[in-house]
N, C-alpha and C positions, 0 to 999 in steps of 0.2 A: 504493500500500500504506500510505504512510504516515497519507495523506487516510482512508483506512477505517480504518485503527487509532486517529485523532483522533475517526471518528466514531462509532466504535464506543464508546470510552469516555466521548464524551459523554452517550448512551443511557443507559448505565449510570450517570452522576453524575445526572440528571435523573429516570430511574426511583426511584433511593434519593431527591432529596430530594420526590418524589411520597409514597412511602413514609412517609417521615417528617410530610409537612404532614398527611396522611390519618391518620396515627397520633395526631396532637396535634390532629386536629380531633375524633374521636370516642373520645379517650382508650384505645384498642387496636389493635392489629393485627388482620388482611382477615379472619385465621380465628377472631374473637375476641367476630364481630360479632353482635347480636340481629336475629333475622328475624322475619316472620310466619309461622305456620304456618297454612297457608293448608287444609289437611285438614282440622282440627280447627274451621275459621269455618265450613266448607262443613255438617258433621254438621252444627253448633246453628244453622244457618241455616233454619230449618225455617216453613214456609207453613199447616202443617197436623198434625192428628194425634195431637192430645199438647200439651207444651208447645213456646210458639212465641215465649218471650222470659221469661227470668227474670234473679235477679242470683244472690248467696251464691256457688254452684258448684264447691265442696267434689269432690273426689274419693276412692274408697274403692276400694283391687284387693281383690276376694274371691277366695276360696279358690281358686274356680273358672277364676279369668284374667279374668273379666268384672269390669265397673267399674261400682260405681254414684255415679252423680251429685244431690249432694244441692243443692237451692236452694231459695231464699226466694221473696218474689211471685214467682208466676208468672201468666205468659198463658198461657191456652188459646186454641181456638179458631182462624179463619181468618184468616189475614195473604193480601189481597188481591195483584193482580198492579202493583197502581202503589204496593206497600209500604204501603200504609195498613191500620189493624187493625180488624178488627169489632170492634163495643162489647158487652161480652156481662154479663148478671146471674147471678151476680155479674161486676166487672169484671176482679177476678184472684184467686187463693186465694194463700193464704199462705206455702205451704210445696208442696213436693211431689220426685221421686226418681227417677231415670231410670237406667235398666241398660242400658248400652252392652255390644255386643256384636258387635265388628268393628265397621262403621260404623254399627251400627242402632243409636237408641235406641227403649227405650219409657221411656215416660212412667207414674211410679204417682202415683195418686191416688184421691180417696173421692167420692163420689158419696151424698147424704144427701139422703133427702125428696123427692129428682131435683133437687140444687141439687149442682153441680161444688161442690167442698169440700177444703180439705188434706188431705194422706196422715195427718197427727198433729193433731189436737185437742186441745188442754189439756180434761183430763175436765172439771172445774168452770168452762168456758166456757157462757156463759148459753143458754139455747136457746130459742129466742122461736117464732112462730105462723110465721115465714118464717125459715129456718136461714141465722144469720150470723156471722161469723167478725171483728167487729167490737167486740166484747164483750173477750174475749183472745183471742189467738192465739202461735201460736207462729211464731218463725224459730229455725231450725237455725243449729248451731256444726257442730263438727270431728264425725269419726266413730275408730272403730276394730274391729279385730273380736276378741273374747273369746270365750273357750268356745263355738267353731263357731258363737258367733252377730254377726249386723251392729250395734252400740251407737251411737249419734248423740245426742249433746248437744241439746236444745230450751232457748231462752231463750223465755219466758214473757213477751208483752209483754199491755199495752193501751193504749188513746185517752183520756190524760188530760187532753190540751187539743184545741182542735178543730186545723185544719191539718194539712201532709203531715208535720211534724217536731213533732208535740204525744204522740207515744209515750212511753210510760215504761216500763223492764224492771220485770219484778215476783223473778222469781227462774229458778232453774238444775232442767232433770228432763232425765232419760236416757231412752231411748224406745230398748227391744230388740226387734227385729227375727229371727225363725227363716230360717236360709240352707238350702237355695240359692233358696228362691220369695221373699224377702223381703215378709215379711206380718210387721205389726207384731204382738207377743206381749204387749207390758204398759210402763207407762209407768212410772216410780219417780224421788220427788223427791230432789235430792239436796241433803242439809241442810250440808255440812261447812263452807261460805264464808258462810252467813247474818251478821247484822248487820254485814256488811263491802261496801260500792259496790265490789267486786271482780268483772267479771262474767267466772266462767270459762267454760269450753267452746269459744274461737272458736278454740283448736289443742289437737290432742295429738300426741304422741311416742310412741310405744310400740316404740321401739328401742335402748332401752335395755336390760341384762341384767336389774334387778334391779324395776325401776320402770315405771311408765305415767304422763309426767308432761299434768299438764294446765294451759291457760293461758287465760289471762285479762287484761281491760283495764281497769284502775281508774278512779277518776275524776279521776282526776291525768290522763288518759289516756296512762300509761303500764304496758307488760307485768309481770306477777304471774305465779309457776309455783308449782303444788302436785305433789303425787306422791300415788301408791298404789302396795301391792305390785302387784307382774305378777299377772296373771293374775283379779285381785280390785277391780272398779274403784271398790267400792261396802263399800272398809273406810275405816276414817280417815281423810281425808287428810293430810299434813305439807307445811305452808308452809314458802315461803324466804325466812328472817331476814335473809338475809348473814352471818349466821356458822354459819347451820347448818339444821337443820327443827323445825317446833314446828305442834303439833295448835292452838292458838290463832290463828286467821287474825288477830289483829287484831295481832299482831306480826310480819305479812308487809311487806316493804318490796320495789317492784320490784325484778326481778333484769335491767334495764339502764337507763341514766338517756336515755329517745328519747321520744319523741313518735311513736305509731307509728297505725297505721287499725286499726280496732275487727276486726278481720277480717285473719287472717295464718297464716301455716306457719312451723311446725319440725319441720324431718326430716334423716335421716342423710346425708349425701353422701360415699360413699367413709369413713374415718375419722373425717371431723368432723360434727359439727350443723350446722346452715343456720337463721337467723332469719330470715324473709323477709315485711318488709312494705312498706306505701306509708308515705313521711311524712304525719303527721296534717295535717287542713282541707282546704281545698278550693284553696288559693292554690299549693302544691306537692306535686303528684301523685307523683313520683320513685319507683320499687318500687326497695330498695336491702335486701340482705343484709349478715347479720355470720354469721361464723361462729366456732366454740369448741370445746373439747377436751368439756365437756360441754353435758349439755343445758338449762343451768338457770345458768350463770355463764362470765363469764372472754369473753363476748361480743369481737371485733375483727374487723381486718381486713376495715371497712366501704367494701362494692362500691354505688357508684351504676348503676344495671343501665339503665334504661329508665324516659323520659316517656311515658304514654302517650296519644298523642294524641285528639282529642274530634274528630265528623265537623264537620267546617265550622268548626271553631275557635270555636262556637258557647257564647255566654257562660252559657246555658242550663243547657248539659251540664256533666258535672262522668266523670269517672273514677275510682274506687276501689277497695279489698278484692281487691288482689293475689295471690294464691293458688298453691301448685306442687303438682304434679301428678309426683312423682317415676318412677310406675309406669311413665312414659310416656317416659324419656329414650331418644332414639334410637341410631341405630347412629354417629351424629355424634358422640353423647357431652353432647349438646344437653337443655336441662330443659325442660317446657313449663310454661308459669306463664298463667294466665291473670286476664285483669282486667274489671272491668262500668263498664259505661257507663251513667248520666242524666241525666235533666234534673229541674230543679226543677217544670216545667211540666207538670202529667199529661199535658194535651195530647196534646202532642208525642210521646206516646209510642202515640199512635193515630193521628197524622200520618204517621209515619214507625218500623214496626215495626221498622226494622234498628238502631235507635237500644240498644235493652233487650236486647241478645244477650252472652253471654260473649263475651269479645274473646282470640285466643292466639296466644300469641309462642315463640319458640327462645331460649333463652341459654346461651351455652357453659358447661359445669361447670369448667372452666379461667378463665372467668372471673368466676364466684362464687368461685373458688378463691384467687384475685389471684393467676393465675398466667399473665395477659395485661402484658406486657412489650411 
């Protein structure tokens, strides 16, 4: 008896210091932990039909309980069965929008001239004797839904120098969309941030009572928040001073001092706001949240969440533009966030179609919360 009660409580001293190494090796406790979700790789793992590899990957719940998905370059077209991707003319369109619906997506997109084409065209995009999206184009920011309709930010770019990173933003338009078919309705530029390297739209808020705030990444590349009243997302905007709001962008001063990826959320989680981005460049990938009593200041309680890893550890790839997906927390209490994967090398990204697919993970909202102990 005595020998089983010596061994009994060694189990237990050896369990707790398991516990504890496991705890200081991944900084949480067993229930605390980031997973895959392995559901969400399965939809956007797609061979055919639509699109078959993009990044951006914005999420929007409409009225209706369906979700639309918004992103940037996208593939069409057919992703063979040893992963490698047809080469198609054009090679990928720019923009495009996908409504999930239980596990289906479809894919929207335009079709001009009989040339695959973004959902959104900057009107005053050149149109040549063979229709191309190389002139301007747009990639999409954050979305929200206003007066029963779908609203999505377009940033405005073009090819000011040659190479994959020779783009330059030109400016900021709103692209509204009629629910529940989403078909675009009218495009409208939005003047309020002009003469300021401020580029808004890559998040909004509109859970707030009184306001719909919208944000933006300077060329500090650090975050900037403007506001509108609710309901109105196309009055004035009021920038944040630090001591308050003012209609003159050019006395906005970020509202947290980070270095954060051009591409991020802010959303409500229980009580508080959520900032959730990646550290900026490409040498620390880290998705880390802060969170605040509002949505615009008073930022803390910085969670480092999740690396995310690149396939083959491959010096190539790079991972960014973190993103949550709030609509989607499960019955766990779990957030799903997802993130893109590339490479600098086009290549490679028709060597190996699985490379350009939205990447998603679980993380407990207890520990965005810092309430992992």
């Amino acid at each position: 008896m005595i020998k089983e009660a010596i061994m009994k409580k060694l189990c237990i001293i050896l369990t707790a210091i398991l516990i504890f190494s496991l705890t200081n090796i991944y900084g949480q406790s067993g229930n605390c932990e980031v997973s895959v979700d392995h559901r969400f790789n399965e939809i956007f793992s797609r061979d055919c039909c639509g699109m078959t590899g993009a990044d951006g990957t914005y999420s929007i719940m409409l009225p209706d309980n369906r979700s639309v998905w918004i992103f940037g370059d996208t593939f069409l077209g057919t992703v063979n069965p040893d992963s490698t991707r047809e080469k198609r003319n054009p090679i990928f369109i720019r923009n495009s929008m996908a409504i999930q619906d239980g596990d289906s997506l479809e894919t929207l997109y335009q079709v001009k001239d009989g040339w695959e084409s973004s959902l959104v065209i900057p009107p005053d995009a050149t149109k040549g004797v063979k229709f191309s999206e190389d002139s301007l184009w747009y990639w999409p920011g954050d979305g929200f839904i206003e007066d029963g309709k779908l609203k999505v930010f377009m940033s405005a770019f073009y090819q000011a120098h040659e190479g994959g990173w020779g783009f330059r933003w030109v400016r900021t338009d709103l692209a509204v969309f009629s629910l529940p078919e989403v078909e675009l309705e009218e495009i409208i530029h939005v003047p309020f941030a002009e003469g300021r390297k401020i580029h808004f739209g890559h998040a909004v808020c509109d859970k707030a009572e009184k306001y719909t705030y919208i944000y933006g990444l300077g060329a500090d590349k650090k975050p900037y928040v403007a506001r509108a009243p609710k309901g109105n997302i196309m009055e004035p905007w009021g920038f944040y001073t630090g001591k308050g709001w003012s209609k003159d962008v050019e006395t906005a001063i970020p509202m947290m001092d980070i270095n954060g990826s051009e591409q991020f959320s802010v959303f409500k989680l229980k009580d508080k706001f959520v900032y959730l981005s990646q550290i900026g460049g490409f040498d620390d990938n880290t998705i880390i949240t802060y969170t605040s009593n509002k949505p615009y200041a008073g930022w803390e309680n910085r969670q480092n969440l999740y690396q995310p890893p690149v396939p083959g550890n491959d010096k190539n790839l790079f991972a960014y533009n973190a993103l949550a997906h709030p609509q989607f927390i499960n019955k766990n209490n779990e957030l799903l966030i997802s993130y893109n994967v590339n490479s600098f090398k086009l290549e490679d990204l028709f060597e190996d179609a699985t490379i350009y697919r939205p990447r998603f993970i679980r993380v407990p909202v207890k520990m965005i919360l810092g309430e992992c102990k």
